[in-house]
C-alpha positions in Angstrom: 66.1 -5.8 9.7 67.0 -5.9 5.8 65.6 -1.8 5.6 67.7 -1.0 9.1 70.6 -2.9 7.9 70.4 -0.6 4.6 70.0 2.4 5.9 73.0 1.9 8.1 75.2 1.4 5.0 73.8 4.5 2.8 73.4 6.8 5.7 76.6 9.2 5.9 78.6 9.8 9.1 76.1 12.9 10.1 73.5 11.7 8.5 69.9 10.7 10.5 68.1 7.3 10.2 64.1 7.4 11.8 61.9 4.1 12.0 58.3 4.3 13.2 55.2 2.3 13.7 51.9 3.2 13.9 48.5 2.4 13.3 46.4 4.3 10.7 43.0 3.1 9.1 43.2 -0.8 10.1 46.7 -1.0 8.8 50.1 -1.2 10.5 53.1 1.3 8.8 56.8 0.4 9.2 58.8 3.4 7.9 62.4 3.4 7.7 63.6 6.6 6.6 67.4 7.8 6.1 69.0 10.6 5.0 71.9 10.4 2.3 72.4 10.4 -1.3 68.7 9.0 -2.2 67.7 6.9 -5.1 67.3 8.3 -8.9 64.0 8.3 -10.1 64.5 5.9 -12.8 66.0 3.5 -10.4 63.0 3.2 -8.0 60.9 0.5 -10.2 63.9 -1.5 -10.2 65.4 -1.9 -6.4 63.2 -4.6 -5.5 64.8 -6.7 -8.2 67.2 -9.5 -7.2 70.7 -8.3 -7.8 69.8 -5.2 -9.0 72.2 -2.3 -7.9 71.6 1.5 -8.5 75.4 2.3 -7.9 77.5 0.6 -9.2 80.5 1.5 -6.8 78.6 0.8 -3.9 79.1 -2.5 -4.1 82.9 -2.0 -2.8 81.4 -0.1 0.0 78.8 -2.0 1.2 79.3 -5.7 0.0 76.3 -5.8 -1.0 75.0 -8.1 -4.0 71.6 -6.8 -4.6 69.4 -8.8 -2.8 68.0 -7.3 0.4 65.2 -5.7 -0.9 64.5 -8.3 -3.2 64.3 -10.7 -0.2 62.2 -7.7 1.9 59.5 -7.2 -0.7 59.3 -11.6 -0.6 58.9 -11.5 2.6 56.2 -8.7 2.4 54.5 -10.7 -0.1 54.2 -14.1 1.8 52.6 -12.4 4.9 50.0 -10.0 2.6 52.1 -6.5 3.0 53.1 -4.2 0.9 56.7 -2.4 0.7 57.1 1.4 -1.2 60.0 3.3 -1.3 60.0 7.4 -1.5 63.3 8.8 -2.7 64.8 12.3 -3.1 67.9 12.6 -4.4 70.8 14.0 -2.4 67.9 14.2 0.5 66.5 11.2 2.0 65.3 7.7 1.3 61.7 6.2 2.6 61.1 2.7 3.2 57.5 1.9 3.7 56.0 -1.5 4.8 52.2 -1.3 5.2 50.3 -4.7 6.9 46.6 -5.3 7.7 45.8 -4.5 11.4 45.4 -7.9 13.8 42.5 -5.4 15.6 
């Protein structure tokens, strides 16, 4: 819900938001992908941080305090997933949660 939720606040009016599931090598993928202003480069090894915030002037936007994905990749952690995120700037943003398949 944290990713969704995000990429309902960055995505623009026209803009596109995707999730999928699948199954792929004995592991589960949850991709939330969105399409807006992306995340710099140097800004990707910080995101998960708690109240980290790659724009500054988002805040107002959003009310956001810089927590979500801090709180996602816990989350991840506790229940032996992994979370990635794949930015181009100006393009998209990709949100990737990969778990160990049950099967």
């Amino acid at each position: 819900m944290i990713l969704l939720d995000n990429a309902i606040k960055y995505t623009p009016k026209k803009g596109r938001i995707d999730l999928n599931v699948y199954e792929k090598n004995k592991y589960i993928y949850v991709t939330v992908k969105n399409t807006g202003m992306g995340i710099k480069p140097e800004d990707l090894d910080k995101i998960f941080d708690r109240f980290y915030k790659t724009d500054k002037s988002r805040v107002y936007k959003s009310n956001s305090f810089g927590l979500g994905l801090s709180i996602a990749q816990s989350i991840c952690e506790h229940n032996d997933a992994k979370i990635s995120c794949f930015s181009e700037v100006d393009q998209y943003t990709i949100f990737e949660i990969k778990l160990k398949s049950v099967s």
